[in-house]
Every structure is written in C-alpha cells, then in structure tokens.
mmJSON file of the N, C-alpha and C atoms, coordinates in Angstrom:
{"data_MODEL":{"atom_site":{
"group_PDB":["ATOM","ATOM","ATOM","ATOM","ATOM","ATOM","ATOM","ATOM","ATOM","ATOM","ATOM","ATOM","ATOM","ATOM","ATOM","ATOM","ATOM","ATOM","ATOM","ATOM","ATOM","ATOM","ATOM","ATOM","ATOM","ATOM","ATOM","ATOM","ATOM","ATOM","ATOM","ATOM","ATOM","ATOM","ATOM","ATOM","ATOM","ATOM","ATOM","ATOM","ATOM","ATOM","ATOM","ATOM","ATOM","ATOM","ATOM","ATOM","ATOM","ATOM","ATOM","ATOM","ATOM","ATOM","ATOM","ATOM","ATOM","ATOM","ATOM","ATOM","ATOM","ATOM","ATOM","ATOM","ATOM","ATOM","ATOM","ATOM","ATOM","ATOM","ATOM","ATOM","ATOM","ATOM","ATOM","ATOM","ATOM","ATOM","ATOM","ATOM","ATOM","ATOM","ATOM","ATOM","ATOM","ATOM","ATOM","ATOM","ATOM","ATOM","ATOM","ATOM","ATOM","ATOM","ATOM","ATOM","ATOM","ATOM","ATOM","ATOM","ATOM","ATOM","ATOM","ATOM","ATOM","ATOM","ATOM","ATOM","ATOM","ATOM","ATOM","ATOM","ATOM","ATOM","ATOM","ATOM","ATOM","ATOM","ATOM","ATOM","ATOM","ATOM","ATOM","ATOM","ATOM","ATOM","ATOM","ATOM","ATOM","ATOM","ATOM","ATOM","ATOM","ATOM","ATOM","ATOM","ATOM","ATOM","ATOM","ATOM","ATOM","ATOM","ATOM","ATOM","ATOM","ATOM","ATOM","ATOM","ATOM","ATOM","ATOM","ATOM","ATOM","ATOM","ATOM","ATOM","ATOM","ATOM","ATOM","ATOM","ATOM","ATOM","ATOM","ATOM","ATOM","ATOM","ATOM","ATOM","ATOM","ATOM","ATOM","ATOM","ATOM","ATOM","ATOM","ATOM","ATOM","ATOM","ATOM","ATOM","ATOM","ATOM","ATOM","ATOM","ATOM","ATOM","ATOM","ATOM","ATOM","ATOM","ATOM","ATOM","ATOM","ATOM","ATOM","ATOM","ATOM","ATOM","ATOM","ATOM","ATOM","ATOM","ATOM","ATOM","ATOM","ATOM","ATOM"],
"id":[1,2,3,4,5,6,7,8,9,10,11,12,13,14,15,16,17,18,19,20,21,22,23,24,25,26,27,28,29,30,31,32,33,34,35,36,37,38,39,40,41,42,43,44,45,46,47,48,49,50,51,52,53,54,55,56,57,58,59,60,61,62,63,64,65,66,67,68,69,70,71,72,73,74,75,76,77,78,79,80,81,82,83,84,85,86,87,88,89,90,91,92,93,94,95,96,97,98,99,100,101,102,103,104,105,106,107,108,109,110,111,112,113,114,115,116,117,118,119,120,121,122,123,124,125,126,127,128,129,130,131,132,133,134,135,136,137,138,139,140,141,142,143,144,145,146,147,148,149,150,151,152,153,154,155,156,157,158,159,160,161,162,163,164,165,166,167,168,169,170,171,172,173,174,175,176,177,178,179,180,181,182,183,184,185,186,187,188,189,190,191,192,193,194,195,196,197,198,199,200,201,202,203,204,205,206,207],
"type_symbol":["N","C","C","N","C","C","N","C","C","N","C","C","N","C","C","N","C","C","N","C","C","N","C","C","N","C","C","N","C","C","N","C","C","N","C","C","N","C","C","N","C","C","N","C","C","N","C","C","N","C","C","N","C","C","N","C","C","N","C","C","N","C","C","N","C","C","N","C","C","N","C","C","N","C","C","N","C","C","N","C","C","N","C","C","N","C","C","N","C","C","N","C","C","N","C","C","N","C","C","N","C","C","N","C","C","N","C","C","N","C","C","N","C","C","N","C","C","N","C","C","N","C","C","N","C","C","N","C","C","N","C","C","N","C","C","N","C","C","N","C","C","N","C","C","N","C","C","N","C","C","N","C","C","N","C","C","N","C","C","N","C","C","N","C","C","N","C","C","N","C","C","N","C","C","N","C","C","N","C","C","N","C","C","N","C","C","N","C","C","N","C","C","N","C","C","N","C","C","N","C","C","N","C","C","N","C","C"],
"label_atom_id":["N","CA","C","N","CA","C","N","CA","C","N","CA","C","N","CA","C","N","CA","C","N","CA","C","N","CA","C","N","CA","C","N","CA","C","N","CA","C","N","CA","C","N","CA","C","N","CA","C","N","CA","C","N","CA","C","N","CA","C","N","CA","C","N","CA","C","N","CA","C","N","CA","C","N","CA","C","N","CA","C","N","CA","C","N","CA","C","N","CA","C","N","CA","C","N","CA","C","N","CA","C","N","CA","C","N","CA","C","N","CA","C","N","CA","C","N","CA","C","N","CA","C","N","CA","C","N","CA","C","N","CA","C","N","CA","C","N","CA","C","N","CA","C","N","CA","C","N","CA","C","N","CA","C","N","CA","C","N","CA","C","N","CA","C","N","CA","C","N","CA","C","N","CA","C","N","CA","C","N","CA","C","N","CA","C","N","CA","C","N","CA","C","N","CA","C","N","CA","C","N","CA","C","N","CA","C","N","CA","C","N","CA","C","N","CA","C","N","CA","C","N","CA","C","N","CA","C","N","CA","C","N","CA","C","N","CA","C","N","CA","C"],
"label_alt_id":[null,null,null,null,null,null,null,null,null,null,null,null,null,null,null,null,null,null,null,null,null,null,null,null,null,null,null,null,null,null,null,null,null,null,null,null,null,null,null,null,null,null,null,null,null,null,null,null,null,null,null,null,null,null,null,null,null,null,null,null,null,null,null,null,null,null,null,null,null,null,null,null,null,null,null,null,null,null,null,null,null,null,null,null,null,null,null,null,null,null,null,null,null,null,null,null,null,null,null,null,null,null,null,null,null,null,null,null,null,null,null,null,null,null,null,null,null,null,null,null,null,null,null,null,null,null,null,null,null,null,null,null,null,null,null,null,null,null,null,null,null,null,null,null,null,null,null,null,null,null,null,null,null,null,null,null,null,null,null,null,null,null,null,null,null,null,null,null,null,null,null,null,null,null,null,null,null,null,null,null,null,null,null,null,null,null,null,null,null,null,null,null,null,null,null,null,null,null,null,null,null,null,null,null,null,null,null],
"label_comp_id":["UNK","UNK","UNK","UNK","UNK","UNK","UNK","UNK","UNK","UNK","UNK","UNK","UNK","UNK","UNK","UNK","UNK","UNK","UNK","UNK","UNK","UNK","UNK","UNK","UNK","UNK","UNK","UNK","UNK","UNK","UNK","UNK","UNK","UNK","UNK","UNK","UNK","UNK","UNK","UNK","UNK","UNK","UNK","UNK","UNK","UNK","UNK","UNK","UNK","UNK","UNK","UNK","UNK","UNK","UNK","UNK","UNK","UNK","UNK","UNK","UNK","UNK","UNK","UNK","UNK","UNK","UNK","UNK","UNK","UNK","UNK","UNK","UNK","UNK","UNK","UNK","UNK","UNK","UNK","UNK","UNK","UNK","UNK","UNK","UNK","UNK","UNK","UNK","UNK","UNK","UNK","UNK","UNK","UNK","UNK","UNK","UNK","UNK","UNK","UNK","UNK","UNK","UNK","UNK","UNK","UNK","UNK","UNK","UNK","UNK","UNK","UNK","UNK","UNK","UNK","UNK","UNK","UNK","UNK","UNK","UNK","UNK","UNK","UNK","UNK","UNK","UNK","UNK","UNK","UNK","UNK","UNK","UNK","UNK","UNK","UNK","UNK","UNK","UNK","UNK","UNK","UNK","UNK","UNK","UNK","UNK","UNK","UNK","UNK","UNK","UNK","UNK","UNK","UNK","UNK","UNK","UNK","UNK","UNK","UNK","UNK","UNK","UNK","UNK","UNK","UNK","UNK","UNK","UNK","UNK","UNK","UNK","UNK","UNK","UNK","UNK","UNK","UNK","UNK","UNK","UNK","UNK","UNK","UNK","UNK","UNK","UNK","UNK","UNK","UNK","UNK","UNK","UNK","UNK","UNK","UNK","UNK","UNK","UNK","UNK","UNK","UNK","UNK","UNK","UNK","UNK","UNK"],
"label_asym_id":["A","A","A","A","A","A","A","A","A","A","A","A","A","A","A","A","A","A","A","A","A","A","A","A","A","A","A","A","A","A","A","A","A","A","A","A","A","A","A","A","A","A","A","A","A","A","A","A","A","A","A","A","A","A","A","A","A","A","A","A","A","A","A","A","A","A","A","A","A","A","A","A","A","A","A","A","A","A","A","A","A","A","A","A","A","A","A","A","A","A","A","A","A","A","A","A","A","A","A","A","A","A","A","A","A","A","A","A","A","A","A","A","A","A","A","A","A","A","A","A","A","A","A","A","A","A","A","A","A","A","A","A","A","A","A","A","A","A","A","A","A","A","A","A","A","A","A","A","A","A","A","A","A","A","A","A","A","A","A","A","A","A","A","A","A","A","A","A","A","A","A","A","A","A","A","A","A","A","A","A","A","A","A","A","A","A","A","A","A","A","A","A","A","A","A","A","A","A","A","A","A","A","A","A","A","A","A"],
"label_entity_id":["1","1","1","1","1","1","1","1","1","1","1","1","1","1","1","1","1","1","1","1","1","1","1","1","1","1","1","1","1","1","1","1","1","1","1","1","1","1","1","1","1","1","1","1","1","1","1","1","1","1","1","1","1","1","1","1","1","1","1","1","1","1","1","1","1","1","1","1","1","1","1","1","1","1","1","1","1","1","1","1","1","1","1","1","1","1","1","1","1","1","1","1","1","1","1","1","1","1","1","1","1","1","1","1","1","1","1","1","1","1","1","1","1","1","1","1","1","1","1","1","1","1","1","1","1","1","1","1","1","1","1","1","1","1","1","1","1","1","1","1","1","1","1","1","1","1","1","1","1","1","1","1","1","1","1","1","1","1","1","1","1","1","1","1","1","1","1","1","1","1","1","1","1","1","1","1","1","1","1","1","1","1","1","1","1","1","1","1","1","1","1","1","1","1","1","1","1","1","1","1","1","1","1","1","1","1","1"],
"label_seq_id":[1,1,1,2,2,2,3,3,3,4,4,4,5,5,5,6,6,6,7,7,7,8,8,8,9,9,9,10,10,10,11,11,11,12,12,12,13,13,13,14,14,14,15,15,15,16,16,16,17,17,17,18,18,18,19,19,19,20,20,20,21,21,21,22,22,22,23,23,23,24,24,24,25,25,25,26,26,26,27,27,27,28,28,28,29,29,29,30,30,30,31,31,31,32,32,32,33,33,33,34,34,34,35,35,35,36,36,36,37,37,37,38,38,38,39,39,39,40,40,40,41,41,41,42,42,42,43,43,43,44,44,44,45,45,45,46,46,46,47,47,47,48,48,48,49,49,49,50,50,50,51,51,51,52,52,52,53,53,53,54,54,54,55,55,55,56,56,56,57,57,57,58,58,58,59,59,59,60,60,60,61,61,61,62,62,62,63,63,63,64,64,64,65,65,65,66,66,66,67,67,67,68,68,68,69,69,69],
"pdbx_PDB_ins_code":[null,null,null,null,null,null,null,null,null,null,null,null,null,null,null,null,null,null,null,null,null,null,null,null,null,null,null,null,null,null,null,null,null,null,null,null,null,null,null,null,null,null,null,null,null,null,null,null,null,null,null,null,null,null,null,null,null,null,null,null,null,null,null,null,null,null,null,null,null,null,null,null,null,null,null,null,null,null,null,null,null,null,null,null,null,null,null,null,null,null,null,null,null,null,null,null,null,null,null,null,null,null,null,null,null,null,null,null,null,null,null,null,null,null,null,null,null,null,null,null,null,null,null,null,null,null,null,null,null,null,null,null,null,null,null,null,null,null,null,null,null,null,null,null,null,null,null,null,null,null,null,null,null,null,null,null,null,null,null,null,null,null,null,null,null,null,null,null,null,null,null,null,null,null,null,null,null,null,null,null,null,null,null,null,null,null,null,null,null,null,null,null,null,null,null,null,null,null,null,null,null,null,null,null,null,null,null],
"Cartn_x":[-38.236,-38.896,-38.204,-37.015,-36.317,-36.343,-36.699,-37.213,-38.348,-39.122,-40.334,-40.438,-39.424,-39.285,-38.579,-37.686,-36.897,-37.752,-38.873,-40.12,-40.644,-40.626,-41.555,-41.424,-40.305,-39.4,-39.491,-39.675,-40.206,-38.919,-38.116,-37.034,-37.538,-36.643,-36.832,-36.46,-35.655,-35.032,-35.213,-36.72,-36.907,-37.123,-37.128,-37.073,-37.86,-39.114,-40.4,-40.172,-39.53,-38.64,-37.841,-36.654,-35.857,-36.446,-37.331,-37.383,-38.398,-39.147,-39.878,-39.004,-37.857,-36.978,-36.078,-35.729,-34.907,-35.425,-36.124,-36.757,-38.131,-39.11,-40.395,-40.76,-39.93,-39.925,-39.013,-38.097,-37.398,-38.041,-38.335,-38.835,-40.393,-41.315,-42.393,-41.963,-41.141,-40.394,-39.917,-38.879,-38.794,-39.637,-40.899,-41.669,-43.474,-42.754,-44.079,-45.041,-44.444,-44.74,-45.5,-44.974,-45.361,-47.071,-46.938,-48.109,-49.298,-48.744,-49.828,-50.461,-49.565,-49.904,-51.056,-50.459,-51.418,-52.776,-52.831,-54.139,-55.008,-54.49,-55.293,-55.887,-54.8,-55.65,-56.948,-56.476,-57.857,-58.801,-58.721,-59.961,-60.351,-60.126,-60.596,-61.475,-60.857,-61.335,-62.547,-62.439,-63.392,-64.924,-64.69,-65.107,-66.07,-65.469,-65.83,-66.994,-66.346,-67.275,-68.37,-68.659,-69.483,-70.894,-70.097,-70.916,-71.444,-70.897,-71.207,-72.66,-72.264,-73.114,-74.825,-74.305,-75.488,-76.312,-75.403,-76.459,-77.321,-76.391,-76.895,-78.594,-78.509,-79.135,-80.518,-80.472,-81.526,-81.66,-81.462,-81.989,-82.737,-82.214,-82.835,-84.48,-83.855,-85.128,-86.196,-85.942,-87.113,-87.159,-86.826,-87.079,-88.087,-87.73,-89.201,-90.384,-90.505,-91.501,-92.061,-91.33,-92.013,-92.943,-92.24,-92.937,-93.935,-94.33,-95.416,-96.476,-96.757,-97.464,-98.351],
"Cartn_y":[-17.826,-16.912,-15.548,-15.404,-14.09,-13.774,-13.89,-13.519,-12.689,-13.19,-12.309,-11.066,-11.361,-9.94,-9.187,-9.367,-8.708,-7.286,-8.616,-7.996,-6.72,-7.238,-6.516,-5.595,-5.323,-4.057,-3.01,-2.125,-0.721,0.374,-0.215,0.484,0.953,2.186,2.539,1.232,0.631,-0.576,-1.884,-2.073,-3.039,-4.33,-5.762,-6.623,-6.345,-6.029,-5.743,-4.728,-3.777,-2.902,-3.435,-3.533,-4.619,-5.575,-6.604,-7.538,-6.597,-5.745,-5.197,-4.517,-3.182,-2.466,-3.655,-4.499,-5.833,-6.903,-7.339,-8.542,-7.768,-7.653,-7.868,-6.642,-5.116,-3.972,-4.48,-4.853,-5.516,-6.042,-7.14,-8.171,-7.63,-6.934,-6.121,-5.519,-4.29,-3.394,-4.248,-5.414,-6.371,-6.733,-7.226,-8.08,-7.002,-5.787,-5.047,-5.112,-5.253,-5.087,-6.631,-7.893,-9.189,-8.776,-8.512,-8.679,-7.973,-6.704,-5.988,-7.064,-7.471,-8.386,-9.108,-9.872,-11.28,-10.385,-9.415,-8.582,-8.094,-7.74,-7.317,-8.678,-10.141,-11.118,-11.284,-11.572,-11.766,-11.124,-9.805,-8.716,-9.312,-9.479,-9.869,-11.581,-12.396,-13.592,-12.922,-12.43,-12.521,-11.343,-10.697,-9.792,-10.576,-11.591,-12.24,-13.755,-13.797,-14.977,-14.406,-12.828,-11.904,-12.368,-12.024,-11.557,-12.784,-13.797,-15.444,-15.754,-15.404,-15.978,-15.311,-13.679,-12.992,-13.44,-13.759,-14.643,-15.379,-16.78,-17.873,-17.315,-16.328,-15.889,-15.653,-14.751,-14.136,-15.015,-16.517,-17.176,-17.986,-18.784,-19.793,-18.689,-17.202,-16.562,-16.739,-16.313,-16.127,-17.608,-18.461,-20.274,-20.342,-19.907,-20.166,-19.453,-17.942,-17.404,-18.23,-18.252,-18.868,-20.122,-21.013,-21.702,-22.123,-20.756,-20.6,-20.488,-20.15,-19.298,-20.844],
"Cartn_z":[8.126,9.034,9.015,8.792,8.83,7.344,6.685,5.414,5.704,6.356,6.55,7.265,8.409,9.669,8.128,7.666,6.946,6.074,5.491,4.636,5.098,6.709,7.284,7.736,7.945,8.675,8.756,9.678,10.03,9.313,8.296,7.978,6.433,5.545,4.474,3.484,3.482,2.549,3.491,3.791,3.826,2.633,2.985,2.355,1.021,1.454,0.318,-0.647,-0.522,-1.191,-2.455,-1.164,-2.171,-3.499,-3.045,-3.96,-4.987,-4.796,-5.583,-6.709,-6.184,-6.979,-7.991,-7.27,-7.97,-8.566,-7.992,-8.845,-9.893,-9.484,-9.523,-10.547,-10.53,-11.231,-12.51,-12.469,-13.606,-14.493,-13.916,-14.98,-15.398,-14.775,-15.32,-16.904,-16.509,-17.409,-18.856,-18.635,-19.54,-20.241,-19.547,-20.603,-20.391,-20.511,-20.559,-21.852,-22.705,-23.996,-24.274,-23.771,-24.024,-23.136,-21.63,-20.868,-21.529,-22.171,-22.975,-24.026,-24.564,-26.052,-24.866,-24.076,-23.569,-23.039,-22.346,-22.046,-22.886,-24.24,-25.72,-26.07,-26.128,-26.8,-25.779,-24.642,-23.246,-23.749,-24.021,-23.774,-25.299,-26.116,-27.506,-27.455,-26.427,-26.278,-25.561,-24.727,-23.832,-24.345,-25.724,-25.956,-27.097,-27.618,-28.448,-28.102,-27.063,-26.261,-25.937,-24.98,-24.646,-25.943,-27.238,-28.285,-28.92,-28.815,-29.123,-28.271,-26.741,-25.535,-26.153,-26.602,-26.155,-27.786,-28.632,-29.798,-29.58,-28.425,-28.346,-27.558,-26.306,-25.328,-26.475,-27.31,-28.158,-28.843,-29.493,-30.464,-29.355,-27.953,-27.397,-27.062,-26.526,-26.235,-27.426,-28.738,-29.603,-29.79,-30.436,-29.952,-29.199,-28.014,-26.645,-26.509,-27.655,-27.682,-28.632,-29.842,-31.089,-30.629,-29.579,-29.172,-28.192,-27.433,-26.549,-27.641,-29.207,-29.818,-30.294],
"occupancy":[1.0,1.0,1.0,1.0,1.0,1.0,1.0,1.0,1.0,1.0,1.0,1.0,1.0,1.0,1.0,1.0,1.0,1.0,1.0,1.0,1.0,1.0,1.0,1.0,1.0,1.0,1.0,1.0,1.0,1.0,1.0,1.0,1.0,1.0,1.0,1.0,1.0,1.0,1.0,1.0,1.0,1.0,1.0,1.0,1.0,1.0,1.0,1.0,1.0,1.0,1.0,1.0,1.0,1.0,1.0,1.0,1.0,1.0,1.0,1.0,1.0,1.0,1.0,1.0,1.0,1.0,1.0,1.0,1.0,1.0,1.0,1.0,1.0,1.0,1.0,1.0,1.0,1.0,1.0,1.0,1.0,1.0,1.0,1.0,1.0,1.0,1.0,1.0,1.0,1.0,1.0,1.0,1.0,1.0,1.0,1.0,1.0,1.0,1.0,1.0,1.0,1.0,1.0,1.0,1.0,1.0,1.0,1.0,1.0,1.0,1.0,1.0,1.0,1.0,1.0,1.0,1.0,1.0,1.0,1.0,1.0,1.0,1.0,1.0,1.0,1.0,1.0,1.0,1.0,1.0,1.0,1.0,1.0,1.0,1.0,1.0,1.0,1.0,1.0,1.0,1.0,1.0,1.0,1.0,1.0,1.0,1.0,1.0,1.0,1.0,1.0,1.0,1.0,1.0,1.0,1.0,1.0,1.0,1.0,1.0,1.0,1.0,1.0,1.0,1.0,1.0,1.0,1.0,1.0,1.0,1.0,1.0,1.0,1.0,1.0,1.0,1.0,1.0,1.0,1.0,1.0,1.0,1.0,1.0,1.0,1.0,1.0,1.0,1.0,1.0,1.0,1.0,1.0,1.0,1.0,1.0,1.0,1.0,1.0,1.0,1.0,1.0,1.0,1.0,1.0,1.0,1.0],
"B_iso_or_equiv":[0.0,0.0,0.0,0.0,0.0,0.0,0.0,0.0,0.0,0.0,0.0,0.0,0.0,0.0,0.0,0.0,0.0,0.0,0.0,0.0,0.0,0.0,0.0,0.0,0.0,0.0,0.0,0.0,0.0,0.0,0.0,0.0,0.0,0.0,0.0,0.0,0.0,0.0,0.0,0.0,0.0,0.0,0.0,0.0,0.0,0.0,0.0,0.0,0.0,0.0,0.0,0.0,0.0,0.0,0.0,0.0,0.0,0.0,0.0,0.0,0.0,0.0,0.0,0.0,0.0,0.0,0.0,0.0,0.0,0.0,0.0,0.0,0.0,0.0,0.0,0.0,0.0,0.0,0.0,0.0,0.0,0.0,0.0,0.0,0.0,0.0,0.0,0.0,0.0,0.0,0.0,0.0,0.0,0.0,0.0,0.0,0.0,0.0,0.0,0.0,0.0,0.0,0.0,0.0,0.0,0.0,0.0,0.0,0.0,0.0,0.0,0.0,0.0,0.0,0.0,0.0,0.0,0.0,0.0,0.0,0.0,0.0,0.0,0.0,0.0,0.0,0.0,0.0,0.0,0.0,0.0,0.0,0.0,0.0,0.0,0.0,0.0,0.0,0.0,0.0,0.0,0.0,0.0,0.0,0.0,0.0,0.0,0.0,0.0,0.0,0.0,0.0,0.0,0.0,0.0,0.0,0.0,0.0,0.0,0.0,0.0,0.0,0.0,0.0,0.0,0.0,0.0,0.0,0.0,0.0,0.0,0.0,0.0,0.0,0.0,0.0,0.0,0.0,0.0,0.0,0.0,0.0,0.0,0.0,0.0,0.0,0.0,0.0,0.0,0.0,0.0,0.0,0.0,0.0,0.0,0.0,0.0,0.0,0.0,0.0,0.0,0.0,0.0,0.0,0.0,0.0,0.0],
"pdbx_formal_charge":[null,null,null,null,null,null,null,null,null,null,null,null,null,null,null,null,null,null,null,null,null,null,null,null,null,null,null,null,null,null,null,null,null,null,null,null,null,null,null,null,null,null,null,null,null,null,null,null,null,null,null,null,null,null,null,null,null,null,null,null,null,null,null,null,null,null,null,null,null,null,null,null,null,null,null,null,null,null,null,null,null,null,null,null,null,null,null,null,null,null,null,null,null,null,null,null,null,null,null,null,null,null,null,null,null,null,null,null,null,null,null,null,null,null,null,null,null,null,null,null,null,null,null,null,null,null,null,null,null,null,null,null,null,null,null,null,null,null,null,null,null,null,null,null,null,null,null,null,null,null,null,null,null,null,null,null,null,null,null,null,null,null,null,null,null,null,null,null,null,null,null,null,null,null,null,null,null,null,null,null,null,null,null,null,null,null,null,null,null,null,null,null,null,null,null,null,null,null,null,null,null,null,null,null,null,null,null],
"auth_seq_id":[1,1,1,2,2,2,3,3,3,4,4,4,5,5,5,6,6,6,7,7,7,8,8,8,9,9,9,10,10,10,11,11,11,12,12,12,13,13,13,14,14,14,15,15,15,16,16,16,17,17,17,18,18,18,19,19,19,20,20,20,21,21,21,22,22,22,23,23,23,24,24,24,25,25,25,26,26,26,27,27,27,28,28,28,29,29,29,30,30,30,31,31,31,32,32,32,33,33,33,34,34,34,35,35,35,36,36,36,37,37,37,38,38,38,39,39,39,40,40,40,41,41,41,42,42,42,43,43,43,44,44,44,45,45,45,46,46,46,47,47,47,48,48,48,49,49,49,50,50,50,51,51,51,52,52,52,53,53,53,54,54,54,55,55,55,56,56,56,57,57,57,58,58,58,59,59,59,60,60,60,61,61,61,62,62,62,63,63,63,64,64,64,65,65,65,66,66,66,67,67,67,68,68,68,69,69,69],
"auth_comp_id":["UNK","UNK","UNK","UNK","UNK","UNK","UNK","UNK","UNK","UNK","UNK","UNK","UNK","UNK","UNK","UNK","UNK","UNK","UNK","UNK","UNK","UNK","UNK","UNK","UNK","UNK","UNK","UNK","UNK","UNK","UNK","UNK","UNK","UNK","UNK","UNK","UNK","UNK","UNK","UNK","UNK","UNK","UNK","UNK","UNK","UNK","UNK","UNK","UNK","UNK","UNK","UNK","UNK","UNK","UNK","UNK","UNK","UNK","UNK","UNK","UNK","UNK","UNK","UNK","UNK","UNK","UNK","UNK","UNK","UNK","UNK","UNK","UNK","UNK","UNK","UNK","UNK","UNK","UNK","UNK","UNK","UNK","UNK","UNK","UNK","UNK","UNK","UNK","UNK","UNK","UNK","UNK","UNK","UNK","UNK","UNK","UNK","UNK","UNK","UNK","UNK","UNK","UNK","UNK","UNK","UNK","UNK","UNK","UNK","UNK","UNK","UNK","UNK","UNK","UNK","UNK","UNK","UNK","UNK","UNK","UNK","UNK","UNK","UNK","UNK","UNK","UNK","UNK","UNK","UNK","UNK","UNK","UNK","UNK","UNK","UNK","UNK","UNK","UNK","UNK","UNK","UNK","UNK","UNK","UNK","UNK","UNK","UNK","UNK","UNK","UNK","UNK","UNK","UNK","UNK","UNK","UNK","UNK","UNK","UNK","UNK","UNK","UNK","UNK","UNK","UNK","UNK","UNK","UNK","UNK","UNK","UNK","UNK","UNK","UNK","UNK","UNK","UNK","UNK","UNK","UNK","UNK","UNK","UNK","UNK","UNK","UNK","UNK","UNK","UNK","UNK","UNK","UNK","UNK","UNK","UNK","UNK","UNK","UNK","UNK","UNK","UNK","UNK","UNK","UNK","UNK","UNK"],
"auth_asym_id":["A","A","A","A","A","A","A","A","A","A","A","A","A","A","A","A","A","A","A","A","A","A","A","A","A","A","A","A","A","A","A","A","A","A","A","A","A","A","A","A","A","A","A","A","A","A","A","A","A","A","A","A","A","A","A","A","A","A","A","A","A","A","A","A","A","A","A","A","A","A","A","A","A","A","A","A","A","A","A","A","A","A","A","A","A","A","A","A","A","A","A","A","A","A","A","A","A","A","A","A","A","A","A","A","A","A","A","A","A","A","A","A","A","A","A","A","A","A","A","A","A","A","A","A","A","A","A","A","A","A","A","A","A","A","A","A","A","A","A","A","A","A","A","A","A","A","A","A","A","A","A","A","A","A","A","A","A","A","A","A","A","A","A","A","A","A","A","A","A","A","A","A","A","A","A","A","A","A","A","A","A","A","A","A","A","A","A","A","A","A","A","A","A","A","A","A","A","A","A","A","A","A","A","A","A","A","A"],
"auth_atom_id":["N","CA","C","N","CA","C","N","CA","C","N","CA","C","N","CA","C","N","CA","C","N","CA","C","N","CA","C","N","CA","C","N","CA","C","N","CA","C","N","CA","C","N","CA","C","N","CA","C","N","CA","C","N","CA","C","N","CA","C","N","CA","C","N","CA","C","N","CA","C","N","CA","C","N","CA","C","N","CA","C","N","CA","C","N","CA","C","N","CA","C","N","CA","C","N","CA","C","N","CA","C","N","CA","C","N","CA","C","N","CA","C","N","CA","C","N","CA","C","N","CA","C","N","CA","C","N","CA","C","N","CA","C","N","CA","C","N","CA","C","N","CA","C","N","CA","C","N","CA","C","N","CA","C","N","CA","C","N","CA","C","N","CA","C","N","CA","C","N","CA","C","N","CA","C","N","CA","C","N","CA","C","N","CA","C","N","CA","C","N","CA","C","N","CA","C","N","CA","C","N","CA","C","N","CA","C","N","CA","C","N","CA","C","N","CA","C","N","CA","C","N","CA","C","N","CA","C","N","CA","C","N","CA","C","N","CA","C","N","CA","C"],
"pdbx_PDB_model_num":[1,1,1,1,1,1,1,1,1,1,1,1,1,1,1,1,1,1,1,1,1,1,1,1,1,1,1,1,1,1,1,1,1,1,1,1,1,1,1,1,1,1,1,1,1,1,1,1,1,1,1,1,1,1,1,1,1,1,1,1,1,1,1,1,1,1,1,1,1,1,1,1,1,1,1,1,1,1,1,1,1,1,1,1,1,1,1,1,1,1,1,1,1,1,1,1,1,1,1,1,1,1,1,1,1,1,1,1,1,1,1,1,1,1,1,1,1,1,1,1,1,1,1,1,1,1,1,1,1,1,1,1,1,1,1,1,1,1,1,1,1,1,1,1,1,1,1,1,1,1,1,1,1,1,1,1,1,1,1,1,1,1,1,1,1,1,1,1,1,1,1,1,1,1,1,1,1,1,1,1,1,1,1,1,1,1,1,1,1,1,1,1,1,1,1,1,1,1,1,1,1,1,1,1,1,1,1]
}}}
C-alpha cells in the first residue's frame, strides 16, 4: 500500500518518476533497437495477412457471382 501513496505523491520525485527514470526508461533505451525489429516483423505479418484476406474476399466474391449466373 505505501508503494502506491509513494507513486502517488504530490512531490517532484515521486515514486512514478523514479521507477520510470530507473527502471522502465532504461530498459526501453536498451532494447530499442530489438522492439523496432519486433514492430517491423508485426506490421509485415499483419500487412501480409491484410493482402491474403482481401484475395480470399475477391475470389469467394466472384465464386458467388459466377454462381448466381
């Protein structure tokens, strides 16, 4: 519980501060270069699935015209 008042504190170097400048800014900075890598592969998975889906979307569509005819 005093972890949290700490957090919370109406002061300049409160808790949230702290762990941000020390923990949380650190280890960002460290592995900035890794998080980029993992956000380029995402956007490529997900860029690629996009372009898979919208195949599948336009073949089932002409499929179902072809077959109203």
């Amino acid at each position: 519980m005093l972890i949290f008042v700490w957090c919370m504190a109406p002061i300049q170097a409160n808790g949230s501060q702290f762990i941000y400048s020390h923990v949380i800014l650190p280890w960002f900075l460290k592995n900035e270069s890794k998080l980029d890598k993992a956000f380029d592969r995402s956007k490529k998975l997900i860029s690629d699935a996009a372009d898979e889906a919208e195949k599948v979307a336009k073949k089932a569509a002409s499929d179902a015209l072809l077959k109203e005819d």
